[in-house]
Phi, psi and omega in degrees: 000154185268100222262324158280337168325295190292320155353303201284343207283334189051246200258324150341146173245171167332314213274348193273340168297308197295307206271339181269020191243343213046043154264173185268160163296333157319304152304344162287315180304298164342280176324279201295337183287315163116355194290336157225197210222153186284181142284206182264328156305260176357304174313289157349299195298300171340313201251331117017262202288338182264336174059057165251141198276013194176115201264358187299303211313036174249314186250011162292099174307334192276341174265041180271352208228000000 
């Protein structure tokens, strides 16, 4: 799990991120699990939508965990 994903995610759920990201919650879930990596859109919607200041932290390996 992306331990910050979920951090950021707070008493939100998946699903409300994911549809406010335009993604599925499956694909949000993936995502936050660590099992795949958005794209650089997504990533964009993502951090958005998570109200992170740097949508890069997706693909930063040292922030994987």
């Amino acid at each position: 799990m992306i331990k910050w994903m979920f951090e950021a995610r707070g008493n939100r759920t998946q699903a409300e991120i994911a549809n406010e990201a335009g993604i599925t919650q499956q694909a949000y879930s993936a995502i936050e699990r660590g099992d795949m990596r958005p794209s650089v859109e997504t990533a964009k919607r993502l951090a958005k939508a998570l109200k992170l200041p740097d949508w890069i932290r997706f693909f930063d390996d040292k922030q994987a965990s």
